[in-house]
C-alpha positions in Angstrom: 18.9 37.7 22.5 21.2 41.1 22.5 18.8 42.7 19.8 15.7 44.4 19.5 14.1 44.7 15.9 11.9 47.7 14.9 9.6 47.4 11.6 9.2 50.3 9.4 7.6 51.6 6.6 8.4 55.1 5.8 4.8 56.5 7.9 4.7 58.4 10.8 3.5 55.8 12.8 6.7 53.3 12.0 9.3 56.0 12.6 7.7 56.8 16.4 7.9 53.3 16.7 11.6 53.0 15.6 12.2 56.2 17.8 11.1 54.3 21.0 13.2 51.4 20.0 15.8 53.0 19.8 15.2 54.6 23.4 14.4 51.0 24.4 17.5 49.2 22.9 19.7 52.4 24.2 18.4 51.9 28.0 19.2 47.9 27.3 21.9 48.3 25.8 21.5 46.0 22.7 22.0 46.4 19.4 18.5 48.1 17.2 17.7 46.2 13.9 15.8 48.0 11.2 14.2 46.3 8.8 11.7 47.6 6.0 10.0 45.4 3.5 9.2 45.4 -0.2 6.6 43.5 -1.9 7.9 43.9 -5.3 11.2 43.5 -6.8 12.8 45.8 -9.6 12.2 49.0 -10.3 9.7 50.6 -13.1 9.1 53.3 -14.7 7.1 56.1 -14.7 6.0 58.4 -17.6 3.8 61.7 -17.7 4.0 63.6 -21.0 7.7 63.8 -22.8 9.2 62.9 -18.7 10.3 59.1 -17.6 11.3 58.5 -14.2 12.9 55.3 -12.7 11.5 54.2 -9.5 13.7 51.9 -7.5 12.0 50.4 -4.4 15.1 48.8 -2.9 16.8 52.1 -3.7 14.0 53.6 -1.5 13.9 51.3 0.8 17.8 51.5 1.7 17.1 55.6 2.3 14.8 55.1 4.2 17.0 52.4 6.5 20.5 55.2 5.9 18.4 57.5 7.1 16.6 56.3 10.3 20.3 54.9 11.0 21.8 58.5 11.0 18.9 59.9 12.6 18.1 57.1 15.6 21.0 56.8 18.3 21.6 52.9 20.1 24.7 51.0 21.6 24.8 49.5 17.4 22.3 50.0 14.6 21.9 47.2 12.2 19.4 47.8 8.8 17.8 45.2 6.5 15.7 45.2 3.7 13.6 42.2 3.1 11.1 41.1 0.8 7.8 39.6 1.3 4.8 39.9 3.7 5.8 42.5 6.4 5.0 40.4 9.5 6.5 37.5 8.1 9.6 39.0 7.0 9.9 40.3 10.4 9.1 37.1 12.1 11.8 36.1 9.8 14.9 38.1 10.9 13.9 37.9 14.7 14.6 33.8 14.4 17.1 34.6 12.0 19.4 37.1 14.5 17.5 35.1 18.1 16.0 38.5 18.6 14.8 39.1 22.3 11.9 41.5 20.8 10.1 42.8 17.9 9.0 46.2 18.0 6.2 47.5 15.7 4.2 50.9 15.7 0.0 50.5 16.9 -1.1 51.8 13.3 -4.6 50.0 12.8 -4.6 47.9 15.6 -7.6 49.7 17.3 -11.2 50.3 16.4 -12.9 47.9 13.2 -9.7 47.2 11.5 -8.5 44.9 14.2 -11.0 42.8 12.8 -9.4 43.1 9.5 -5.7 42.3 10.7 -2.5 44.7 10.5 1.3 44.1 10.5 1.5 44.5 14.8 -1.5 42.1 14.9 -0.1 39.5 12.5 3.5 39.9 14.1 1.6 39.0 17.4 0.1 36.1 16.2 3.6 34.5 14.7 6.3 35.9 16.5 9.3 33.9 18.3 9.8 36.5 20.9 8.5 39.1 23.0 6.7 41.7 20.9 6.1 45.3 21.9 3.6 47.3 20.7 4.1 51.3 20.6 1.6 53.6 21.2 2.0 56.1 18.6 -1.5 57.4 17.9 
């Protein structure tokens, strides 16, 4: 129950919601879990004209995590990167670590696309612990 995990994504919207975590598990003082999801494994590549490029999601992935970790300041900072649907995964490592709260940024959540569902409103629905929504819009 000594750990707060923060979803994110690489948008705005996540990292103001990992920033607030990382107030949140700072004033606490528990340990901050960041976790990002991928849907697809392996990289691929990427051609236009004579140029090829490699695109690595997990190798993504992992900056983004190395560089929220440098960046974000909490009693310990702990990263993940999972694969699968985003609220499940998170749903996932909260039982996995006995989180005490899953923290997720208020990106769609409001107007018509409630309707429609988003990560916070899925993590909601399914989550083992307390879930705190940040207002980032």
């Amino acid at each position: 129950m000594d750990e707060f995990i923060v979803g994110v994504d690489g948008t705005d919207t996540a990292h103001r919601a990992a920033v607030a975590a990382a107030d949140l598990a700072t004033k606490c003082d528990v340990t901050l879990h960041i976790v990002t999801g991928m849907t697809q494994r392996g990289g691929r590549e990427v051609s236009a004209g004579s140029d090829t490029w490699h695109l690595d999601p997990l190798a993504q992935a992992e900056q983004l995590l190395a560089g929220l970790r440098t960046e974000l300041s909490a009693p310990a900072i702990t990263t993940a990167v999972v694969h699968g649907d985003p609220a499940k995964s998170l749903c996932n490592e909260a039982l996995r670590l006995e989180a005490g709260m899953i923290i997720v940024g208020n990106r769609r959540v409001q107007g018509a696309s409630r309707l429609l569902g988003s990560v916070a409103t899925d993590v909601l629905r399914i989550a083992p612990c307390n879930v705190l929504i940040v207002h980032t819009t």
